[in-house]
C-alpha positions in Angstrom: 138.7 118.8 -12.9 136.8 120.8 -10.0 133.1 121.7 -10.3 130.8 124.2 -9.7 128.2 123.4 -7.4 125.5 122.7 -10.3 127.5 123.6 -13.2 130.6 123.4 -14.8 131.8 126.5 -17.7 134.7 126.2 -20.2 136.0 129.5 -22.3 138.8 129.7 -24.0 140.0 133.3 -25.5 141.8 132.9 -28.8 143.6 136.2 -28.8 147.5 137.1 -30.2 150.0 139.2 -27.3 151.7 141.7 -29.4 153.8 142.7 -26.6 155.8 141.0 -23.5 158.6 142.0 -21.8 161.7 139.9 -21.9 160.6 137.6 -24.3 161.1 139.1 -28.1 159.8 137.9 -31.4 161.2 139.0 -34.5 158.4 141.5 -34.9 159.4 142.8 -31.6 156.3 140.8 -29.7 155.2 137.4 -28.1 152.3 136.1 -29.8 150.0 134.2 -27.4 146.9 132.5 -28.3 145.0 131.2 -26.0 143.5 132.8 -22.5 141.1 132.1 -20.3 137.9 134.2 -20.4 134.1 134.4 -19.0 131.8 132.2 -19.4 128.0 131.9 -18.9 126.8 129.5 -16.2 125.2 126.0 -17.6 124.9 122.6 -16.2 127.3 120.1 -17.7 128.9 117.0 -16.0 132.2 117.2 -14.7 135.0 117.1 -18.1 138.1 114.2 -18.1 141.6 115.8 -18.3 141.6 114.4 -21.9 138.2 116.3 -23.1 138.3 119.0 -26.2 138.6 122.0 -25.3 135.9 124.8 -26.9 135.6 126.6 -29.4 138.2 128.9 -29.5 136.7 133.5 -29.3 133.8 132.0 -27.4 132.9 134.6 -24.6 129.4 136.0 -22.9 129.1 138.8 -21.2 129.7 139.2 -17.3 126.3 139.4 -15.2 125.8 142.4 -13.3 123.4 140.8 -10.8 125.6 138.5 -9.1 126.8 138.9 -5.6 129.1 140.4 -3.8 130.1 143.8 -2.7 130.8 146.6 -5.0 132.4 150.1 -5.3 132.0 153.0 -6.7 134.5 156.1 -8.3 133.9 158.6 -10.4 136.6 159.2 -13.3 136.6 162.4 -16.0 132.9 163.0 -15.8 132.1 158.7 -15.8 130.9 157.3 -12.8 132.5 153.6 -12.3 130.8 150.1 -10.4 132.9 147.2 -9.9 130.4 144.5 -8.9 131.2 140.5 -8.8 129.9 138.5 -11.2 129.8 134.7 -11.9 133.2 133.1 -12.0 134.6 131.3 -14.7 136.0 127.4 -14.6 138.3 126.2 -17.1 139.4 123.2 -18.7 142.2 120.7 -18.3 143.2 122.4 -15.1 142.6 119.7 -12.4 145.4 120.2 -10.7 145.0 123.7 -9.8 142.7 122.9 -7.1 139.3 124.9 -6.9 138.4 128.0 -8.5 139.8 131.5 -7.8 138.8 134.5 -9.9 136.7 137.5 -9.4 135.3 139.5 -12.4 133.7 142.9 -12.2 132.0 144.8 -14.6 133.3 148.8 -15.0 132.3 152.1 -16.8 135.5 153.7 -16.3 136.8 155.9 -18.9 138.6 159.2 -20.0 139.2 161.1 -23.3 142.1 163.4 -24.5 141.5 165.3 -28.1 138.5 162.8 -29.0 140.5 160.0 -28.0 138.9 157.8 -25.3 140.2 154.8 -23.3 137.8 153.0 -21.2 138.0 150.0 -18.4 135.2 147.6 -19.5 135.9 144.8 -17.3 138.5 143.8 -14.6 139.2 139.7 -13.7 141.1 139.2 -10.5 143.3 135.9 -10.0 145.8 135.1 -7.5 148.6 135.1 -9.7 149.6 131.0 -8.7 146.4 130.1 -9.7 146.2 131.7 -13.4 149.6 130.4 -13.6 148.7 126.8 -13.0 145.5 127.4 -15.5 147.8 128.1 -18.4 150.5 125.6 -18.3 147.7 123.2 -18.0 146.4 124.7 -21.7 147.6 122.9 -24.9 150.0 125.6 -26.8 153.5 127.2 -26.6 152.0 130.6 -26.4 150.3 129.6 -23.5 153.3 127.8 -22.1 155.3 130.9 -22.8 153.4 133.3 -21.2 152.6 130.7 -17.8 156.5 130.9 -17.8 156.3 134.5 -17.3 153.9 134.6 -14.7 155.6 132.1 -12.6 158.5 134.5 -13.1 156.8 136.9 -11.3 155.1 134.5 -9.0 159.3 133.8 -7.7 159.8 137.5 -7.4 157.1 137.8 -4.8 153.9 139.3 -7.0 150.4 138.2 -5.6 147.6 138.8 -8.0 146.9 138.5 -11.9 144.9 141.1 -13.2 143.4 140.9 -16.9 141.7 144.7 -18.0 139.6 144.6 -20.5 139.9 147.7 -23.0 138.1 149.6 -25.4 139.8 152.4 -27.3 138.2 154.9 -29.8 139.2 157.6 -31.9 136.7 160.4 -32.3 139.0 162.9 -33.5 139.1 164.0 -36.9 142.4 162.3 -37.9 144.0 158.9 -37.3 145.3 158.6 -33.6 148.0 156.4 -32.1 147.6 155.3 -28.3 150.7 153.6 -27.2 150.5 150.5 -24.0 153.9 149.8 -24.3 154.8 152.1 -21.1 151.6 151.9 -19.3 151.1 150.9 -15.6 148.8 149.9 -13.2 149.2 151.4 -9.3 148.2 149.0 -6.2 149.0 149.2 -2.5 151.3 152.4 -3.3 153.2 150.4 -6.4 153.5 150.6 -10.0 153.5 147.4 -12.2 154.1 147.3 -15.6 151.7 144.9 -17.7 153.2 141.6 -18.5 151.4 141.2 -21.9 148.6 142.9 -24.1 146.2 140.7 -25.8 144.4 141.1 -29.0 145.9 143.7 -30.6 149.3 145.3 -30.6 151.3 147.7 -28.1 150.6 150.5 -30.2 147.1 150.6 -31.2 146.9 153.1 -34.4 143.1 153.9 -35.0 141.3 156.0 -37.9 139.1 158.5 -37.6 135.8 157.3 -36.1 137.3 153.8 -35.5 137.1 151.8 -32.1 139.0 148.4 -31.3 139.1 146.3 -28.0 142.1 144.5 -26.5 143.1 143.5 -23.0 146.6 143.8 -20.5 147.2 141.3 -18.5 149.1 142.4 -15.6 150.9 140.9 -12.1 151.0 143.3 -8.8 151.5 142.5 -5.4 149.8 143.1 -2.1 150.8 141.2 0.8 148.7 142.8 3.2 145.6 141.6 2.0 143.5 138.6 -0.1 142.3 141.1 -2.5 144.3 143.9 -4.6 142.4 147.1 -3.2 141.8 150.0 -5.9 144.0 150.4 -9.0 144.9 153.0 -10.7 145.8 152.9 -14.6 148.0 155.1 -16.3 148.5 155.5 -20.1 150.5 158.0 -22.2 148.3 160.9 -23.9 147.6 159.7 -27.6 148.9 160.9 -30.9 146.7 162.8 -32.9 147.4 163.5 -36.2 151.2 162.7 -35.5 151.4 165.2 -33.0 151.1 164.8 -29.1 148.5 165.6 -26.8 149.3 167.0 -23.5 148.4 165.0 -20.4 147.6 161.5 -20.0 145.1 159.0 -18.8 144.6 158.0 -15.0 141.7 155.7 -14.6 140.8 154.5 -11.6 139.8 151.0 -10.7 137.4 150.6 -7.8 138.3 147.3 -7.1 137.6 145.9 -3.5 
């Protein structure tokens, strides 16, 4: 297991995918429970391959202040700042050499009809990496969905991106946002996502109702270390059983 210089963090995300391509369920959806997530920096000697892993749903919120550059964008009226903040180490993963992941902290969001979808947080991983983090995690689902990022990893994708999500309905009727046919646009390409996490494809909300969930998805860019911007695209919700015109675009001021 690497370390941190002074500190070693473990956080494991207990969440289900309700969606990923390829690999079908008989509810129509891979169920995946376990991901990696952030974690707050503590000291801790270094953990044996054979120590428990945490408590599964623990997770602390990114800090703002660390360093690193940042960027800025402004989106519908929201003004967005990815900055860097303290990377995450995981457990059981000693073979996948030292740590690799940026997370960033964003305001990015856009409503249609009362119906908002908004960027919370982005964590970059080159898409080996994650990969290698996962199969070395106890769990088919985790297995499963390693397998599908290798899959990608063979057909020549770079980075693993994880958006963080929070939808809400402020309209005055249920709604129905659908991440089935999203995408995500880097280095003049579109990528579909390769899974959606804690919650399903089709996130149905009442009236004055919120929920959070998360895409994972792979993209390539072999010009540089880093993805560059994103840009991701969602269809226009349902409202009331009827569509809205339009659709999201939110951009993702990654460096």
């Amino acid at each position: 297991m690497f370390v941190l210089p002074g500190a070693v963090v473990v956080a494991v995300l207990a969440a289900a995918i309700a969606w990923q391509p390829g690999s079908p369920s008989a509810d129509g959806g891979v169920h995946v429970a376990a991901l990696p997530v952030a974690g707050t920096p503590g000291p801790s000697p270094t953990p044996s391959p054979s120590a428990a892993s945490p408590t599964a749903g623990e997770r602390s919120a990114p800090s703002p202040a660390a360093g690193g550059g940042s960027a800025t964008a402004e989106v519908a009226g929201a003004r967005a700042t990815a900055t860097p903040t303290p990377p995450r180490v995981f457990a059981n993963v000693g073979d996948c050499g030292a740590l690799r992941e940026a997370v960033y902290p964003l305001a990015v969001e856009q409503g249609l009809q009362g119906v908002t979808v908004a960027v919370r947080t982005a964590a970059v991983y080159p898409l080996e990496y994650l990969q290698c983090v996962l199969a070395g995690m106890q769990g088919a689902e985790a297995e499963a969905l390693a397998g599908v990022l290798a899959e990608r990893y063979r057909a020549g994708d770079t980075h693993a991106v994880l958006l963080d999500l929070w939808v809400t309905n402020g309209s005055r009727t249920f709604a129905q946002v659908n991440l089935r046919r999203a995408s995500v646009a880097a280095a003049s390409q579109l990528f579909a996502p390769s899974a959606v996490i804690g919650g399903r494809a089709e996130v149905v909300l009442n009236s004055g109702e919120g929920r959070s969930l998360s895409i994972l998805v792979t993209l390539r860019n072999t010009v540089g270390e880093t993805t560059g911007p994103l840009t991701l695209t969602v269809e226009a919700p349902l409202v009331g059983g009827q569509p809205v015109a339009g659709r999201y675009q939110l951009f993702i001021p990654l460096p």
